[in-house]
N, C-alpha and C positions, 0 to 999 in steps of 0.2 A: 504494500500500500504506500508506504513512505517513497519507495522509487517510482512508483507511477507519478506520486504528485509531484517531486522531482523532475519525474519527464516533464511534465504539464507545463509546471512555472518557469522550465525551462526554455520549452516551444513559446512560451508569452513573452517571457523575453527576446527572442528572434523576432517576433512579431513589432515589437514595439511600445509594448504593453508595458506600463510602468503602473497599474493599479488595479483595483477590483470595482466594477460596480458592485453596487447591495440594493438599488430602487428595485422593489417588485417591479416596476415596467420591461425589466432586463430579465424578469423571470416568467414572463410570460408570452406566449405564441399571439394571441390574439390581441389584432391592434383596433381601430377604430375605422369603421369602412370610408371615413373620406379622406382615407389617406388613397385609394381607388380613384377620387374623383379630383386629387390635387394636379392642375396642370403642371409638365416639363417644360423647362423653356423650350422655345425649336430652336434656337441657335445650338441648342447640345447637338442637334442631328447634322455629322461632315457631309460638305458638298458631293462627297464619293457615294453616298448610299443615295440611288432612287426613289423614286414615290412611288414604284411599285412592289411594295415591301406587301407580303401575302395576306390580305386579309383575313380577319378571325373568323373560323367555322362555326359556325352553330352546330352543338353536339346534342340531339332529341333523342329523348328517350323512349323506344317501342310503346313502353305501357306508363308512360307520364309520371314515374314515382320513383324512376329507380334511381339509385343515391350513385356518388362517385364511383365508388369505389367499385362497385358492378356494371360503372360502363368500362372501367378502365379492364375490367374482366374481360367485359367481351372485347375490346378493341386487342387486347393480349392474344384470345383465341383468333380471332380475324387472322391477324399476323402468322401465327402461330409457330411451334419452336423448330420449324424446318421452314422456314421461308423460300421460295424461287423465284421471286420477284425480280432480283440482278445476279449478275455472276459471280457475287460473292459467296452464294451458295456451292457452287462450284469448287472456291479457292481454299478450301483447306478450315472456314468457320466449322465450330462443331453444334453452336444452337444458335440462337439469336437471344439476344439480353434486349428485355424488354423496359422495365425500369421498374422503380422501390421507392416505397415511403408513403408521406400522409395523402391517401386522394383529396384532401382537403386544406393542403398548405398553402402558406401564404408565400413560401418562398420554395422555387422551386430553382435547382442546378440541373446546367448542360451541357455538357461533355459532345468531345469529339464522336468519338466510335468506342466500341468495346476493347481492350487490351489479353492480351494471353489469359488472367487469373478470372479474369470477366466472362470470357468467353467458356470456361469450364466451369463455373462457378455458376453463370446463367445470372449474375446480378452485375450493374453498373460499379463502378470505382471501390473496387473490394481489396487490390494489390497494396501498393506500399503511396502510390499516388492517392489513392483511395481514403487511405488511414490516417494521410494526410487531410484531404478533406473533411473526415469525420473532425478533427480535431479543431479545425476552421472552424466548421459550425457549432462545433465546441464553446468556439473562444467568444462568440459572439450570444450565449447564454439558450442556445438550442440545442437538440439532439437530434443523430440522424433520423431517428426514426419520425420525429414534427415534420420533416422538408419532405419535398420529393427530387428524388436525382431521373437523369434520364439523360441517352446521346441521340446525335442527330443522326444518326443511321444504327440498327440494330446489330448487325453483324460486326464482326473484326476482320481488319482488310490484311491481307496477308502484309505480315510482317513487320505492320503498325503505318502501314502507307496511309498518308492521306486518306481518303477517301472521292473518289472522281463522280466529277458529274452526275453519269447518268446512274450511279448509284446512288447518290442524294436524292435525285429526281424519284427513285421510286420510294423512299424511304421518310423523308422528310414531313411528306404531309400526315404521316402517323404521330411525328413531332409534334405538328403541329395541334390534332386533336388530342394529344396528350395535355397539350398547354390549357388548349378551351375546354378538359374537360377539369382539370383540378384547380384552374381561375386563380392562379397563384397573385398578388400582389405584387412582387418582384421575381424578377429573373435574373438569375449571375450566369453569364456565357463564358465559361470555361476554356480561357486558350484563345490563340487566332482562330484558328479553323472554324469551331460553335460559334464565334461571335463576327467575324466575317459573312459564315454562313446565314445566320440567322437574319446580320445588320443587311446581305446586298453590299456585301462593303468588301472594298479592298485595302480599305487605309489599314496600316499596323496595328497590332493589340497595343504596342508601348504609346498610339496615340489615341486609340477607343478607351483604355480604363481608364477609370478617375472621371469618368463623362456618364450621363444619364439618357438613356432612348424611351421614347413611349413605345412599346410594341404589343398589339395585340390584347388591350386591354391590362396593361401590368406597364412597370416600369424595366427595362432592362440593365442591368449594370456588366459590364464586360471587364475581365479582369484575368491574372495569370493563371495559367491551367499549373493546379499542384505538382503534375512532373515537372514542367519547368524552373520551378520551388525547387525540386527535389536537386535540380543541376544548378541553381541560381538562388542559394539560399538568401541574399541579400535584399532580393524581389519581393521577402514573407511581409517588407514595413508596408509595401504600395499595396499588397494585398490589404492588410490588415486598415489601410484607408479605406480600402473600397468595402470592406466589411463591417467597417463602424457605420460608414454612409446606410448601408443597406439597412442595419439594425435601426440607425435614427427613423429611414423611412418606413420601417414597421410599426415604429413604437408614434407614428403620426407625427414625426417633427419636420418642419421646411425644410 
């Protein structure tokens, strides 16, 4: 127990962390819904993303009553754990990793693709990147299991590539009823690639974090993907910016 908390105060330290809250606001998931309805500026949004960023799906329900968490069921089966949708089927994935957590968060993370431990595991950011994550949302007074994780394509592309095109293209829009189905409050896009993808953008992650998108009914905040942390432990301060920001925008502050 004493070296766990060791680890703890330690990883806070690398973050930047020089204190504790104790406000119950910080211990609790549920904010205030007009935090929903507070405008972003648009000057947040670079000349590089389009206005034709993919409009939010209306997700209906068969029999008018069913709760999140059994649509997310069914959009799980739809997919299902052998997908053949792109040729990533093909290339050596063994299921499709679907995503995990609250069908009912207000904050929801997005990752690239699936990585080796993921891809056997059958859950999002489970490896050593993953644990890293856990511990992010740690630091900002949540548990993984309040959020929900999720990547923008479900398979793992052999050998941690990218992910191309016309595999986004068949994959993507399941993202996207992922999003309209758990109505998250914010969004943290995980990495270049999730938050490129997501923003229509090609400008840099080191010039998208620290910046605020409206998308799809939620706030988006773009920020460094934990492996990159794991290579670039210096990155955890800027991180740890963009994760106070987030918490403020939970807990209803401008």
């Amino acid at each position: 127990m004493r070296d766990e908390l060791a680890a703890h105060l330690e990883f806070f330290a690398e973050l930047g962390v020089d204190g504790l809250r104790r406000e119950p606001a910080w211990r609790s998931r549920r904010v205030p819904d007009t935090v929903r309805s507070q405008p972003v500026e648009a000057a947040a949004v670079p000349a590089a993303i389009p206005a034709d960023v993919p409009p939010a799906v209306k997700v209906e329900s068969p029999t008018g009553g069913v709760g999140q968490a059994a649509l997310l069921a069914t959009l799980k089966e739809e997919i299902g754990p052998a997908c053949t949708r792109c040729k990533l089927a093909t290339l050596g994935r063994h299921q499709t990793v679907f995503g995990v957590g609250n069908p009912n968060a207000d904050l929801m993370f997005v990752g690239e693709a699936p990585g080796a431990d993921e891809d056997i595991q059958g859950e999002p950011f489970v490896g050593k990147a993953g644990q890293l994550l856990t511990k992010i949302i740690e630091a900002i007074g949540l548990s993984r299991a309040e959020v929900y994780i999720a990547n923008v394509i479900k398979c793992r592309p052999p050998g941690n590539r990218n992910p191309e095109p016309d595999e986004v293209a068949q994959c993507e829009p399941f993202l996207f009823r992922q999003v309209d189905t758990v109505k998250p409050k914010v969004i943290v896009a995980l990495g270049k690639f999730a938050a490129q993808c997501l923003l229509r953008s090609e400008t840099p992650i080191s010039r998208l974090r620290g910046r605020e998108f409206p998308y799809r009914d939620a706030i988006l905040i773009p920020t460094f993907h934990p492996a990159y942390l794991l290579r670039n432990p210096s990155a955890k301060r800027d991180v740890w910016e963009d994760m106070k920001r987030v918490r403020a925008i939970l807990d209803g502050q401008s």
